[in-house]
C-alpha positions in Angstrom: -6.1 -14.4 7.9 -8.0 -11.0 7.3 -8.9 -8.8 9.5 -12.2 -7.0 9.4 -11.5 -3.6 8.0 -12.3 -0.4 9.9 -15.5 1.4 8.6 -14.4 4.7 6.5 -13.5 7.7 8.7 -16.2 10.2 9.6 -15.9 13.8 8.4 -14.7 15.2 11.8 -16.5 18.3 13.3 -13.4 19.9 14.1 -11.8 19.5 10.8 -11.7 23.0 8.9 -14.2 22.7 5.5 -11.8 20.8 2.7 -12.2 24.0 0.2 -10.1 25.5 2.8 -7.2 23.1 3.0 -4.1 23.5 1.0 -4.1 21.4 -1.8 -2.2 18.8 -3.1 -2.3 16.6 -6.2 -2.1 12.8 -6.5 1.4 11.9 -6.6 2.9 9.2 -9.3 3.9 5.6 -8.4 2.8 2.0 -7.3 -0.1 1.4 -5.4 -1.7 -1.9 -4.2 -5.7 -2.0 -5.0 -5.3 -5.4 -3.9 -3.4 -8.6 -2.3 -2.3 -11.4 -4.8 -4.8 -14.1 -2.6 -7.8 -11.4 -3.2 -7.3 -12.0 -7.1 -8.0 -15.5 -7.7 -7.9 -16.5 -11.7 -11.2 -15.3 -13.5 -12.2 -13.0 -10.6 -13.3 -9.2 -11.3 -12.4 -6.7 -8.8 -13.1 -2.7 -9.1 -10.4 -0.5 -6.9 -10.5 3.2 -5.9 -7.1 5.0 -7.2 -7.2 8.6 -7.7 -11.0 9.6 -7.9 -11.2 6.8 -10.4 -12.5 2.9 -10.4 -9.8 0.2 -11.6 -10.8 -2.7 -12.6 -8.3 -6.0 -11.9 -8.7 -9.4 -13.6 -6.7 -12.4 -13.2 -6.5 -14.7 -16.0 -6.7 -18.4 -16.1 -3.0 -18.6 -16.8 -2.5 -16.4 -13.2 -1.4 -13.1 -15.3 -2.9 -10.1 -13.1 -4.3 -7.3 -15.6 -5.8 -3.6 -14.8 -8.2 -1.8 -17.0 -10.3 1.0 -17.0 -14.0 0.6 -15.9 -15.9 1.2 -19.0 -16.6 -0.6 -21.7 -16.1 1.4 -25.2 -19.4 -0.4 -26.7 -22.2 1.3 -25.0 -20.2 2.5 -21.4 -20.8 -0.6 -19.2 -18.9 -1.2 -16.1 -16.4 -4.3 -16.2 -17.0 -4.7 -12.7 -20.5 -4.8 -12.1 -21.0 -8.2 -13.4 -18.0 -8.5 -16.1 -16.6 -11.7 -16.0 -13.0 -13.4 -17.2 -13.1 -16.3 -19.8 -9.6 -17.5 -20.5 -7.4 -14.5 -21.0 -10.5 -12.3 -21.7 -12.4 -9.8 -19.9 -15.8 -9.9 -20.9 -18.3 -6.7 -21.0 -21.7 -7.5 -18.5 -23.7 -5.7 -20.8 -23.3 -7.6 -24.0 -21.0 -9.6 -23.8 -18.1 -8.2 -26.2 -14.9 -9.9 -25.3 -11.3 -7.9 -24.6 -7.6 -9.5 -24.9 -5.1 -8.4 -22.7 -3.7 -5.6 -25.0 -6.9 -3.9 -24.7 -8.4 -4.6 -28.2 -12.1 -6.0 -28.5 -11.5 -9.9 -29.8 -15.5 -10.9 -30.3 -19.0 -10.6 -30.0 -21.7 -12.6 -29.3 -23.2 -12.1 -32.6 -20.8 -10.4 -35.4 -17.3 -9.3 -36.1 -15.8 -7.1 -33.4 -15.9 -3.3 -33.7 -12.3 -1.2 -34.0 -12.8 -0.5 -29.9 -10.5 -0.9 -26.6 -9.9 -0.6 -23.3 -6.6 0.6 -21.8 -4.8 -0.8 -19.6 -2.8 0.1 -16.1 0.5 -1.2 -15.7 0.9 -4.2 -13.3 3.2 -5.4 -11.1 3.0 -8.4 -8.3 5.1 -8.2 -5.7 5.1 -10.0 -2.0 1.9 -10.9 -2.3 0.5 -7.2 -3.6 -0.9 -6.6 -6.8 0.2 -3.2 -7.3 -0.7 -0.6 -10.7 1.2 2.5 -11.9 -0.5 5.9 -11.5 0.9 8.7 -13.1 -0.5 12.6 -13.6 -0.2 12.6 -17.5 -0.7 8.9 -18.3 3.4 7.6 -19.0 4.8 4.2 -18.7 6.9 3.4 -15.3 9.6 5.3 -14.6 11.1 2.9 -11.7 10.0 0.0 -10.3 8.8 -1.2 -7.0 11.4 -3.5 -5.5 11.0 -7.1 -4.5 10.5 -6.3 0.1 11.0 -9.3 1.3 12.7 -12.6 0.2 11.6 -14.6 -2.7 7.8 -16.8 -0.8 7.4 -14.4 1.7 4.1 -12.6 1.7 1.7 -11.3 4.0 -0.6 -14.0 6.2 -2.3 -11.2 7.9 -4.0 -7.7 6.7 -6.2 -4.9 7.8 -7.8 -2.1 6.3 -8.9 1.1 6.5 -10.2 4.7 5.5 -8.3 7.5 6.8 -9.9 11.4 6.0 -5.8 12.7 5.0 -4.0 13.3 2.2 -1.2 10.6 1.3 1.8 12.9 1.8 0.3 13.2 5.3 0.4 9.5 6.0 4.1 8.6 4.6 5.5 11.4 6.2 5.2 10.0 9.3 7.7 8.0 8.7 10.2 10.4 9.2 8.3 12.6 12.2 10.3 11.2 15.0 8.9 13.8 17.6 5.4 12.1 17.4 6.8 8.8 18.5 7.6 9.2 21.9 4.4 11.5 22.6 2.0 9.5 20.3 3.3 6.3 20.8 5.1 6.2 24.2 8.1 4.6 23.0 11.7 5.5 23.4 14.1 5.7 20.7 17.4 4.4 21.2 19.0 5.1 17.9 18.7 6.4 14.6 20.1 6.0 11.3 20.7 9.0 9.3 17.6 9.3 6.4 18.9 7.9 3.0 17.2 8.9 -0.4 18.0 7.0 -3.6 15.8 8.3 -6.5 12.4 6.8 -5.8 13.4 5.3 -2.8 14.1 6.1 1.2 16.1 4.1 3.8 16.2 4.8 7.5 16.7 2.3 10.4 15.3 3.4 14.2 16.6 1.4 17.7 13.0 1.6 19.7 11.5 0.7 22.6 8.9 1.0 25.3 8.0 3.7 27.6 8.3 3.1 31.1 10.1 1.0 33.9 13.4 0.7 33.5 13.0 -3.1 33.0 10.9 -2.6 30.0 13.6 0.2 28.6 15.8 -2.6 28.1 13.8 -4.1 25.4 14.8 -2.6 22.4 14.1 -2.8 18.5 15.6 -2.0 15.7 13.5 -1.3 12.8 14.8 -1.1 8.8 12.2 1.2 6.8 12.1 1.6 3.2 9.8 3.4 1.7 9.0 3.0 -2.3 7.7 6.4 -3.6 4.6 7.5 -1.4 2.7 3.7 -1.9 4.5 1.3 -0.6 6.2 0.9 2.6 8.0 -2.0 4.3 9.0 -2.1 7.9 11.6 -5.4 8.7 11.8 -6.1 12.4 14.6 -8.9 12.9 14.5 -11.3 16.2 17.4 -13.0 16.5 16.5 -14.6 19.6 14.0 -15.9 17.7 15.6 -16.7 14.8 13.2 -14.8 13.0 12.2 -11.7 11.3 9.1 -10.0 10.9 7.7 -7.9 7.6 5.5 -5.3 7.9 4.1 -3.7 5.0 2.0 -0.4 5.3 0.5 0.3 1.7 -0.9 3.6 1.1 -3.6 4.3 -1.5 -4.7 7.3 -2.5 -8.7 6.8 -3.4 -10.0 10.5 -3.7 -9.8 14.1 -2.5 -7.9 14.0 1.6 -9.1 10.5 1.1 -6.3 7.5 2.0 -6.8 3.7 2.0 -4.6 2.4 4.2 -3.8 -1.4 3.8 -1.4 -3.0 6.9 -0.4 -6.7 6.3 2.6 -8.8 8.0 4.7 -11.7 7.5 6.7 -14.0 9.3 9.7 -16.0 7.8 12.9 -17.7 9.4 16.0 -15.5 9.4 18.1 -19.1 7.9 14.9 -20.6 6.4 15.8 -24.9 6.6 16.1 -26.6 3.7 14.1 -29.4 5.6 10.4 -28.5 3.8 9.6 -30.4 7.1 10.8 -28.3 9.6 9.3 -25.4 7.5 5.7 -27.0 7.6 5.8 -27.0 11.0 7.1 -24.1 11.6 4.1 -22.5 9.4 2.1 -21.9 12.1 4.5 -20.3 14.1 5.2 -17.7 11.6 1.4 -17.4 11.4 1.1 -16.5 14.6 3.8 -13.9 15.5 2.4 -12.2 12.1 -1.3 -11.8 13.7 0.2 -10.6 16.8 2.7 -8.3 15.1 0.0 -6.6 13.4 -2.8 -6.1 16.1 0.0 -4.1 17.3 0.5 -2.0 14.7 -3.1 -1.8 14.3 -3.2 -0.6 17.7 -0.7 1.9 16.9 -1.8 3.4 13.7 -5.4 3.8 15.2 -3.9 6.5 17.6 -1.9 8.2 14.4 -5.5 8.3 13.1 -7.1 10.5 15.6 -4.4 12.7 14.0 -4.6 12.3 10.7 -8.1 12.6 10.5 -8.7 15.8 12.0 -5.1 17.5 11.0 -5.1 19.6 7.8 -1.4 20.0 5.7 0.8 22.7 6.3 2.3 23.9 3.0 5.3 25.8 4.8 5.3 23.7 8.5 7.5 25.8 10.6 9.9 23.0 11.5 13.1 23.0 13.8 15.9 21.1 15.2 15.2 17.5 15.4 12.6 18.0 11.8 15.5 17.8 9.6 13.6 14.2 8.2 10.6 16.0 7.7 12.2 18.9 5.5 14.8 16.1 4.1 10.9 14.1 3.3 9.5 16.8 1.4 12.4 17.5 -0.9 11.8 13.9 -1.6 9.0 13.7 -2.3 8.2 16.4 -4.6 9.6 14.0 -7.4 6.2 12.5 -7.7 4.3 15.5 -8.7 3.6 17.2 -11.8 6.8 20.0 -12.1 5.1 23.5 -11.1 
């Protein structure tokens, strides 16, 4: 199930002219342009990453691929018409085919010309097809972790355009001062922030705002967060005997321009080895994964009357309780170019 995606956030009229907001470049890592389900085999799709279109392309074979848009031969567009036969992209325009190391195989009518395309780095993962971005153009320096157990991927998504830098959007994560004013919930407990390299951990104890009946429903939520891209929120049940993923993916498209793709999953926290019991328990999982993310649809849309009418502070005059937010930044200056 896919949710209809919000329309792309308007330019708001109390937001401060973008020439006059600090800047910030696009940071390195993995982003996903695109579920795994989107990207059926010999299906064309052209992303947004960093001011610049992406073309993906699955194979016949199910191999996911990423190329730049145009064609070397006389500048076509790969996705504006191109098309996949076999393992190769063809060119709209004239049909000069590519193989999957970039190097132009044929032609309709003669021996193909010394051309190529290059190619992103792909990864699949959970259900994401995510591609490597970096300032100057090297390979992967980490990779994004597997987020979930081995066949459990999203059944749910939603999308949107949010006027913000990406910085703006992960850090979040760690601002636990807007959570309680923002988001009227009460937080019970938290687990100190944990980097390793590319990587943050942190775990939060939550719960509603309100009567004292409803403060004794609590949460705990595990985050990690991989580079600025990718993060995945796992929210156990055990009453239940379930867990839920959450998976917030964060794109950068342009300038103070973020695509933010929310998706959830549902799995059993023993999963039977009955294939049974775990057909009809399918719908279920289904279920609790559509209404786990209209919540945090609901959620995010009130961080978005933020985020799209904030502007970044360079030097944020933090104190006590921030420490995550300074600890963040540290982080997260790792994925730019060195100054």
């Amino acid at each position: 199930m896919t949710m209809r995606e919000d329309s792309p956030a308007p330019r708001s009229p109390h937001r401060a002219a973008d020439d006059r907001d600090p800047e910030l470049p696009y940071p390195n890592g993995w982003f996903a342009l695109a579920r795994s389900r989107e990207l059926t085999p010999g299906r064309v799709l052209t992303r947004r990453l960093a001011d610049e279109d992406v073309v993906l392309y699955r194979t016949r074979d199910g191999s996911a691929y990423a190329v730049q848009p145009y064609c070397p031969h006389l500048g076509a567009h790969f996705g504006a018409g191109g098309t996949v036969e076999g393992r190769n992209p063809m060119c709209p325009f004239h049909r000069f085919a590519f193989a999957t190391d970039g190097a132009c195989v044929s032609t309709p009518d003669g021996p193909p010309p010394r051309a190529r395309v290059d190619h992103h780095t792909v990864r699949e993962r959970n259900g994401f097809v995510l591609v490597w971005r970096s300032h100057d153009s090297s390979p992967p320096t980490w990779e994004v972790p597997d987020t979930a157990p081995a066949g459990v991927t999203p059944t749910a998504s939603w999308a949107t355009n949010i006027h913000a830098h990406i910085q703006e959007l992960t850090e979040n994560t760690t601002d636990l001062r807007h959570l309680p004013v923002v988001h009227k919930v009460t937080i019970w407990k938290v687990d100190p922030v944990r980097a390793d390299g590319p990587y943050l951990h942190t775990s939060l104890r939550l719960g509603p705002d309100g009567p004292s009946l409803l403060r004794k429903i609590q949460w705990d939520h595990t985050f990690l967060l991989a580079g600025m891209g990718c993060l995945r929120i796992e929210l156990p049940l055990p009453t239940l005997g379930l867990v839920i993923y959450l998976w917030v993916m964060h794109i950068p498209t342009g300038p103070r321009r973020t695509r933010l793709l929310m998706a959830t999953g549902c799995a059993d926290i023993q999963p039977s080895p009955h294939a049974r019991t775990a057909l009809l328990r399918y719908p279920v999982h289904r279920a609790i994964a559509r209404s786990m993310l209209w919540t945090a649809v609901h959620k995010v849309r009130d961080d978005m009357r933020i985020w799209n009418t904030k502007r970044y502070e360079p030097r944020p005059r933090l104190t006590s309780g921030d420490d995550a937010i300074g600890f963040y930044r540290h982080w997260a200056r790792q994925f730019y170019p060195a100054s």
